[in-house]
C-alpha positions as a printed NumPy array, in Angstrom:
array([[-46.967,  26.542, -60.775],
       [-47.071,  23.871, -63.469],
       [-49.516,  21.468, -62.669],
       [-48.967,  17.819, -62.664],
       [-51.905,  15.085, -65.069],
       [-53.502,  14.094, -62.738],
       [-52.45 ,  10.303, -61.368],
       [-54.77 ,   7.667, -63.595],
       [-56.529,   5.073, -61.276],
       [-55.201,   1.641, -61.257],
       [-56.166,  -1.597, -62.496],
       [-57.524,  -3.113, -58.915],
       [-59.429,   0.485, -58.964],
       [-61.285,   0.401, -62.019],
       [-62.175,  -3.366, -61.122],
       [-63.905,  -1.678, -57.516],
       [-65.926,   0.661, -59.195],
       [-66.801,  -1.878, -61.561],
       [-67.857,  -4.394, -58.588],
       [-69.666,  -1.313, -56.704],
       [-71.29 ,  -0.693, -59.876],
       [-72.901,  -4.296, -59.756],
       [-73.697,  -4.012, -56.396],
       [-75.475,  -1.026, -56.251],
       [-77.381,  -2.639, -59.461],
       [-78.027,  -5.85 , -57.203],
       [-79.423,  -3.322, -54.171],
       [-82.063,  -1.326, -56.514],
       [-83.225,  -4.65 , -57.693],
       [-83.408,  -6.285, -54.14 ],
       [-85.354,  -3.111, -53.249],
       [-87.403,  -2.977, -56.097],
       [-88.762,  -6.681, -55.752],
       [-90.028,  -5.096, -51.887],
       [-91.674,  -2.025, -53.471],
       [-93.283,  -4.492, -55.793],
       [-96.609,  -5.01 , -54.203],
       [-97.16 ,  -1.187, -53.711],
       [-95.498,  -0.42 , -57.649],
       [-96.692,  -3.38 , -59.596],
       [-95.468,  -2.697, -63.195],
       [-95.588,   0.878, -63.057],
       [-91.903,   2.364, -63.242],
       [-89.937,  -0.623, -63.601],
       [-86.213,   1.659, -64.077],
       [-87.357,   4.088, -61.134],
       [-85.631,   2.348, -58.276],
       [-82.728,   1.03 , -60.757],
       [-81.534,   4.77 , -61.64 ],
       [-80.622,   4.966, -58.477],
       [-77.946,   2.705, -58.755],
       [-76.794,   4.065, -62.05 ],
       [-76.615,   7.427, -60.181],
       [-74.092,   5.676, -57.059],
       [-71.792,   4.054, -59.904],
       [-71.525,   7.647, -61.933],
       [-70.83 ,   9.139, -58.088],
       [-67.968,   6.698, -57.38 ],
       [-66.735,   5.107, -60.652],
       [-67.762,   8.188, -63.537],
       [-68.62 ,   6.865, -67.375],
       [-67.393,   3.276, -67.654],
       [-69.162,   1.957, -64.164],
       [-72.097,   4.378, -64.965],
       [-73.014,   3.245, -68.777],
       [-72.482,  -0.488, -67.19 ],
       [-75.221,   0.033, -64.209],
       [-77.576,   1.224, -66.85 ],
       [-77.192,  -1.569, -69.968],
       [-77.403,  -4.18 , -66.258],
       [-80.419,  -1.987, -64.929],
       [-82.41 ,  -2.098, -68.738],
       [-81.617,  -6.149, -68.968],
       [-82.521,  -6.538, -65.433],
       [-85.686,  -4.05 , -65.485],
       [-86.587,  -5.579, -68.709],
       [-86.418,  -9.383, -68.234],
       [-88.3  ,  -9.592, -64.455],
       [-90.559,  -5.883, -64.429],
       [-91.514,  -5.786, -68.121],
       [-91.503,  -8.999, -69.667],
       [-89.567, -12.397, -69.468],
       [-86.926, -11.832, -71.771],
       [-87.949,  -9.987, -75.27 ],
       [-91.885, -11.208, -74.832],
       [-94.803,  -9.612, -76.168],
       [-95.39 ,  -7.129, -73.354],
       [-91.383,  -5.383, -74.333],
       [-92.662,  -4.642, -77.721],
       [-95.729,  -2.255, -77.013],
       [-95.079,   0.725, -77.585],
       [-95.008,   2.383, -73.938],
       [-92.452,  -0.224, -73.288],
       [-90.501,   0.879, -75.417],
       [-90.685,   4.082, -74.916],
       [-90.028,   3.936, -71.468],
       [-86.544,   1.581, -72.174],
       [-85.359,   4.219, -74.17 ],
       [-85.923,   7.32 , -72.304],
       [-84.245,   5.151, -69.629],
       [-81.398,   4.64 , -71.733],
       [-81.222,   7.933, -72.602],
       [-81.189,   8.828, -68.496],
       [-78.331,   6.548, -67.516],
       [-76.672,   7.439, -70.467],
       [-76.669,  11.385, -69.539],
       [-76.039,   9.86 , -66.007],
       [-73.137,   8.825, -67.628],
       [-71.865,  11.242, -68.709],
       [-72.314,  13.483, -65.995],
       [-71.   ,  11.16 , -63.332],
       [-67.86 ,  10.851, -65.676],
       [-67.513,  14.976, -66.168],
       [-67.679,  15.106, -62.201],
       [-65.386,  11.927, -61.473],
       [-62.668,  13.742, -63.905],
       [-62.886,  17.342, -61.854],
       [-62.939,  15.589, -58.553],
       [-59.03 ,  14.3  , -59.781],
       [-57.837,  17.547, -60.812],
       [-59.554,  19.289, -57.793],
       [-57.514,  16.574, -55.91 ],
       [-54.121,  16.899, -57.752],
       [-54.679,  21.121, -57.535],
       [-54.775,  20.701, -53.63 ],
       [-52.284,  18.868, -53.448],
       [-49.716,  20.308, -56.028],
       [-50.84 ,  23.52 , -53.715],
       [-49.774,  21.639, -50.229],
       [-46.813,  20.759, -52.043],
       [-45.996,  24.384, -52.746],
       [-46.677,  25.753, -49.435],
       [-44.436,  22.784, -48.174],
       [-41.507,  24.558, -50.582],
       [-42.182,  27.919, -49.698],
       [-41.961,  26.771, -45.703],
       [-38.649,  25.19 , -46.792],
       [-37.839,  28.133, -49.03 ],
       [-38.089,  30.869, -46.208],
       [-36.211,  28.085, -44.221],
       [-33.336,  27.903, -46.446],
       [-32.98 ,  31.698, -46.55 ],
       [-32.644,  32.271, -43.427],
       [-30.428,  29.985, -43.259],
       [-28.422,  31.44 , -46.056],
       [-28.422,  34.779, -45.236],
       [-27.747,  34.351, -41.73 ],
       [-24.411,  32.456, -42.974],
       [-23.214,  35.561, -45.263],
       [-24.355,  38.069, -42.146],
       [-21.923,  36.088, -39.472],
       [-19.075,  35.917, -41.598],
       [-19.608,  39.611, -42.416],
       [-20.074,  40.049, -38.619],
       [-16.523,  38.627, -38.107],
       [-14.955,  40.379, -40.475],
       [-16.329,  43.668, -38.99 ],
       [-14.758,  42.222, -35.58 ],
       [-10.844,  41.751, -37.004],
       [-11.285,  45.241, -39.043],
       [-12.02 ,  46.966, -35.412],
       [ -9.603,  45.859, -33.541],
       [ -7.272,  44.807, -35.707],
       [ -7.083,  48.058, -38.225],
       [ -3.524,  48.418, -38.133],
       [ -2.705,  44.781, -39.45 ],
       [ -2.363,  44.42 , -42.933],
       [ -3.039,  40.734, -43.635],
       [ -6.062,  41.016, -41.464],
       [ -7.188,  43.365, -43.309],
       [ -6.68 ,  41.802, -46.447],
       [ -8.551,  38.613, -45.407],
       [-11.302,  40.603, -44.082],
       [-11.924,  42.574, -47.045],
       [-11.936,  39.172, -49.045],
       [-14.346,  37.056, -46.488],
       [-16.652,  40.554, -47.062],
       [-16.417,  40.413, -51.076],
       [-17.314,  36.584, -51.331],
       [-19.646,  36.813, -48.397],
       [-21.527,  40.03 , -50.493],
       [-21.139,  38.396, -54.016],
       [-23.219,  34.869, -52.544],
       [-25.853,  37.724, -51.367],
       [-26.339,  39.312, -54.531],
       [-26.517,  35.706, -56.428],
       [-29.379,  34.881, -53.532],
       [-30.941,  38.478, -54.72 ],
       [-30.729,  38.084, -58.297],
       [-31.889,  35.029, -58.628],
       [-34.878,  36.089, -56.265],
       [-35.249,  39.278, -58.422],
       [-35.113,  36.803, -61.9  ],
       [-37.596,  34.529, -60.287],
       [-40.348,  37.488, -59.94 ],
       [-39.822,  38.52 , -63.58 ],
       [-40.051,  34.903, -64.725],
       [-42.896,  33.926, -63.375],
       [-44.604,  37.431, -64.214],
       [-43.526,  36.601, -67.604],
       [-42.04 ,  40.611, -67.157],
       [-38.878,  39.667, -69.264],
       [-37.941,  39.785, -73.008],
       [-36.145,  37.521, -74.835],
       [-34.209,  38.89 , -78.118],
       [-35.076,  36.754, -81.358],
       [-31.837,  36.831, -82.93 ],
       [-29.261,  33.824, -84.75 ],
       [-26.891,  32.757, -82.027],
       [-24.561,  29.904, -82.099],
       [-25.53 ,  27.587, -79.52 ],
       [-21.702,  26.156, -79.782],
       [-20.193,  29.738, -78.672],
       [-23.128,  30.256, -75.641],
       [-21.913,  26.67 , -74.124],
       [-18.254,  27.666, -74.603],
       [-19.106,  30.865, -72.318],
       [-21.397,  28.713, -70.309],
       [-18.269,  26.874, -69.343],
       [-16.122,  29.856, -68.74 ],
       [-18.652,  31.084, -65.924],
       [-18.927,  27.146, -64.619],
       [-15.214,  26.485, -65.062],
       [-13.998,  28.382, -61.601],
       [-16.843,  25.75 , -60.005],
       [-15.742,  22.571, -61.626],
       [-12.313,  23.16 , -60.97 ],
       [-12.709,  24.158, -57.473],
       [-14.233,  20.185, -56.791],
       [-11.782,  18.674, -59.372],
       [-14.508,  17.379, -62.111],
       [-13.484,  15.712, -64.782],
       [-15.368,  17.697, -67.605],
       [-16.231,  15.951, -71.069],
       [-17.316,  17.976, -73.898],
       [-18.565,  16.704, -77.238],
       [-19.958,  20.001, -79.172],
       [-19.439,  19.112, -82.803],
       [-16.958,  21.373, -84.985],
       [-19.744,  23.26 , -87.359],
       [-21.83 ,  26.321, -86.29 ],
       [-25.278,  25.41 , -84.603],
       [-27.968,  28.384, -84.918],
       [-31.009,  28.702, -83.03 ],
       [-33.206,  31.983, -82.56 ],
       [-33.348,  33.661, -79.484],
       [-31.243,  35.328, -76.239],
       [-27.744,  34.657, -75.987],
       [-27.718,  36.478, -72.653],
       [-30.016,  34.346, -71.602],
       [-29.184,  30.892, -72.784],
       [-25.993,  31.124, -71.512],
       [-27.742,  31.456, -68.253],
       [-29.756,  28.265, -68.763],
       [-26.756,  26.396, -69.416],
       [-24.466,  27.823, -66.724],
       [-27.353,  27.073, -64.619],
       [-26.893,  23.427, -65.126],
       [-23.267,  23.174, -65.523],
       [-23.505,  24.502, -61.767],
       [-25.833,  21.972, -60.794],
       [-23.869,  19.48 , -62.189],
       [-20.986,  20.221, -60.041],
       [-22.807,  21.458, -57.05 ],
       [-24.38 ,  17.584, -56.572],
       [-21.194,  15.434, -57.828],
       [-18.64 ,  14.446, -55.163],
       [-15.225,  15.805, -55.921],
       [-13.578,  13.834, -59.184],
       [-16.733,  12.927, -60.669],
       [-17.398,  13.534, -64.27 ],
       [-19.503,  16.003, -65.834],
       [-20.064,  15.911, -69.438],
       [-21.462,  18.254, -71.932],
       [-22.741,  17.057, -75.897],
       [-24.758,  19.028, -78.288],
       [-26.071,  17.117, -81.389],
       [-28.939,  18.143, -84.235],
       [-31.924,  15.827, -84.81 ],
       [-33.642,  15.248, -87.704],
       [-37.053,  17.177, -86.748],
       [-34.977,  20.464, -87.316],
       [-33.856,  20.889, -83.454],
       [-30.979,  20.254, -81.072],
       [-30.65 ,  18.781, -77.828],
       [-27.986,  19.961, -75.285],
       [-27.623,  17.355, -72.309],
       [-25.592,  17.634, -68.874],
       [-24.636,  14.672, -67.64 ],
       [-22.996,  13.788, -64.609],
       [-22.669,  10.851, -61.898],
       [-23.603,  12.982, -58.769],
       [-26.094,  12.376, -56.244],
       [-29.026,  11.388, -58.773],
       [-32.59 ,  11.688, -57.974],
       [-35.883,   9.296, -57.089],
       [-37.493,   9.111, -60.643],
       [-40.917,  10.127, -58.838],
       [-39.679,  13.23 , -57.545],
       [-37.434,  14.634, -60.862],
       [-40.741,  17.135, -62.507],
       [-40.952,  18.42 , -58.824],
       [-37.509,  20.058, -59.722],
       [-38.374,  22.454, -62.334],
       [-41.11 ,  24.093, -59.546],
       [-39.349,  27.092, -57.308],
       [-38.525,  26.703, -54.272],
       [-37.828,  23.033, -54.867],
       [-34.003,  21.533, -53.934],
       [-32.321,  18.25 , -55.412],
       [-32.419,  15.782, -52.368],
       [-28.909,  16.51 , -50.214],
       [-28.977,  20.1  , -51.06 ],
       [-29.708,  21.19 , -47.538],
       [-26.076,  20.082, -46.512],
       [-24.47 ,  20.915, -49.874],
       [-22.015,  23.975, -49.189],
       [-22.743,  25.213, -52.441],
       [-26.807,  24.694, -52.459],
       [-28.806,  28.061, -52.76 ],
       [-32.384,  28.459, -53.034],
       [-33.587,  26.138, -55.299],
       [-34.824,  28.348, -57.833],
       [-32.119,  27.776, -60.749],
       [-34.166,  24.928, -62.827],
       [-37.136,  26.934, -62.264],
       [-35.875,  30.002, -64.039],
       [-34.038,  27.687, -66.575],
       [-37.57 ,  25.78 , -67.342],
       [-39.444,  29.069, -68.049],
       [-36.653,  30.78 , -70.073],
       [-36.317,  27.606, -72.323],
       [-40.063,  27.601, -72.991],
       [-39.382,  31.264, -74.135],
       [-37.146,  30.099, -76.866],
       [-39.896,  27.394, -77.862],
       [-38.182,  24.577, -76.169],
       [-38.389,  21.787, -73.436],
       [-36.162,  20.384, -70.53 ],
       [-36.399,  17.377, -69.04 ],
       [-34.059,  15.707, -66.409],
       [-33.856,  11.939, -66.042],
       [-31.826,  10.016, -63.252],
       [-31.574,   6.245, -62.746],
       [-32.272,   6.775, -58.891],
       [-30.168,   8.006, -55.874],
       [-26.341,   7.751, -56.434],
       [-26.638,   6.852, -60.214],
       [-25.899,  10.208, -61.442],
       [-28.546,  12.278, -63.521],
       [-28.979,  13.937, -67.086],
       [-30.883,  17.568, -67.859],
       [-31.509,  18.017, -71.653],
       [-32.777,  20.94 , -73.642],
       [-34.348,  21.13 , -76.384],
       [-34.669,  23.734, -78.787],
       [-35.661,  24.344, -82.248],
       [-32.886,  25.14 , -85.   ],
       [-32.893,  28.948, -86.64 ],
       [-34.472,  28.511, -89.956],
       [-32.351,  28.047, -92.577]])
């Protein structure tokens, strides 16, 4: 799974390591004054690069590099020589402030090598909790979605046998058992797709396709969905030929996938609207808009993982497995090209666009 950057530490953070940083400084020099009998001048930085080492642990580089210019002043002024005085200036002095330097400095940048895998170690766990949270949910939902299919198919099997002889019976049976199978094989197929995807065990045909004539069949597989809940459907495509390279096959897929969405998450006589337009850095964006059920901002990259469902879904009659944008996302990267979703928060409606670079000319 894609991994998220890691969260940057905040303002009132950075001041805390900054403050522990000076404390720690503060606590070497308190404890260097009570080693002073038994030290005298000999290693005036020894019991300071301790405190450089406890600001790399908890703040990394910044905190780090300031313990050690605070540890050389302080060292310096009260262990070496009041201010810059004669004793700083001989030449074992000097050595010693600079090898010191050199220390913290590799302290540093040590502590802020460490600090920097500690986050992703952090955001790896718990992008992996977060996972085995949607598989849990996953294997949840399809049990729940196959057991649906399997009653129905039950009751159908109970009117055929012991009703055999009635014809309408029949007939409604033997229609409950073809939508009841077809909602199966989408669950399947989109289970099978998902393996490939993420295997990366599927090809994608480099070829000129007009992106206008893949939406218009994008909306003749969406069409049967959109009517059914009485959307109001907006189209703005342009009237000239759009070529990208790639999968026609499988960009109509993409953008079915989302027409769906759209419809599956708006309330019956919503609007769903679909625009295509070129930019000027030789690509085109295709956005889905509609004013459905929206989504917190926080939680919209979470979508494009598997396994992951648009808030509501659970009690959606037409909600599945939540593997669409996750097979969309990887098949758009394919072609060279990003998706990104943005929503103005719950009930405001929400807008997927794709972007994908134009065939040369």
């Amino acid at each position: 799974m894609q991994l998220l950057p890691p969260e940057q530490p905040t303002a009132g953070a950075q001041q805390r390591d900054y403050v522990v940083a000076f404390a720690a400084v503060l606590a070497a020099l308190g404890l260097r004054f009570l080693m002073n009998p038994l030290l005298g001048q000999q290693g005036p930085y020894l019991i300071l690069s301790l405190a450089i080492v406890v600001a790399a642990f908890y703040g990394g580089f910044g905190p780090a590099l300031f313990a050690t210019v605070l540890s050389v002043s302080i060292g310096t002024y009260f262990f070496i020589g009041s201010g810059l005085g004669q004793d700083f200036f001989q030449p074992q002095n000097i050595s010693r402030t600079v090898l010191f330097l050199l220390i913290g400095l590799s302290i540093a940048v040590i502590g802020g090598r460490l600090r920097t895998s500690r986050h992703d170690l952090a955001e790896s766990v718990r992008q992996l909790r977060a996972s085995n949270r949607a598989k849990d949910n996953a294997m949840a939902t399809l049990g729940h979605e196959i057991r649906n299919p399997l009653s129905a198919l039950h009751t159908a099997q109970e009117v055929l046998r012991r009703a055999p002889d009635d014809a309408k019976r029949v007939v409604w049976a033997s229609e409950l058992i073809g939508r009841q199978v077809l909602q199966m094989t989408r669950m399947a197929d989109d289970l099978v797709d998902l393996s490939g995807v993420m295997r990366g065990e599927f090809q994608i045909a480099q070829q000129p396709v007009d992106l206008r004539k893949v939406l218009a069949q994008a909306l003749e597989q969406s069409g049967p969905l959109i009517a059914k809940k009485g959307h109001r459907l907006h189209t703005d495509l342009g009237t000239e030929p759009v070529e990208v390279l790639g999968d026609a096959t499988r960009l109509v897929q993409v953008f079915a996938n989302l027409l769906n969405n759209a419809s599956k998450y708006t309330d019956p006589g919503g609007d769903v609207t679909l625009a295509l337009r070129t930019t000027a850095a030789r690509k085109v964006a295709v956005t889905v808009r509609d004013n459905g059920i929206g989504m917190q901002p926080e939680s919209i990259n979470d979508l494009f993982e598997p396994f992951v469902q648009a808030p509501g879904a659970a009690s959606n009659a037409e909600g599945g497995l939540g593997l669409g944008l996750a097979i969309v996302k990887k098949i758009v990267e394919r072609h060279g090209g990003t998706v990104s979703a943005t929503s103005a928060g719950l009930g405001q409606g929400s807008t997927v666009s794709v972007m994908l670079p134009l065939a040369p000319a």
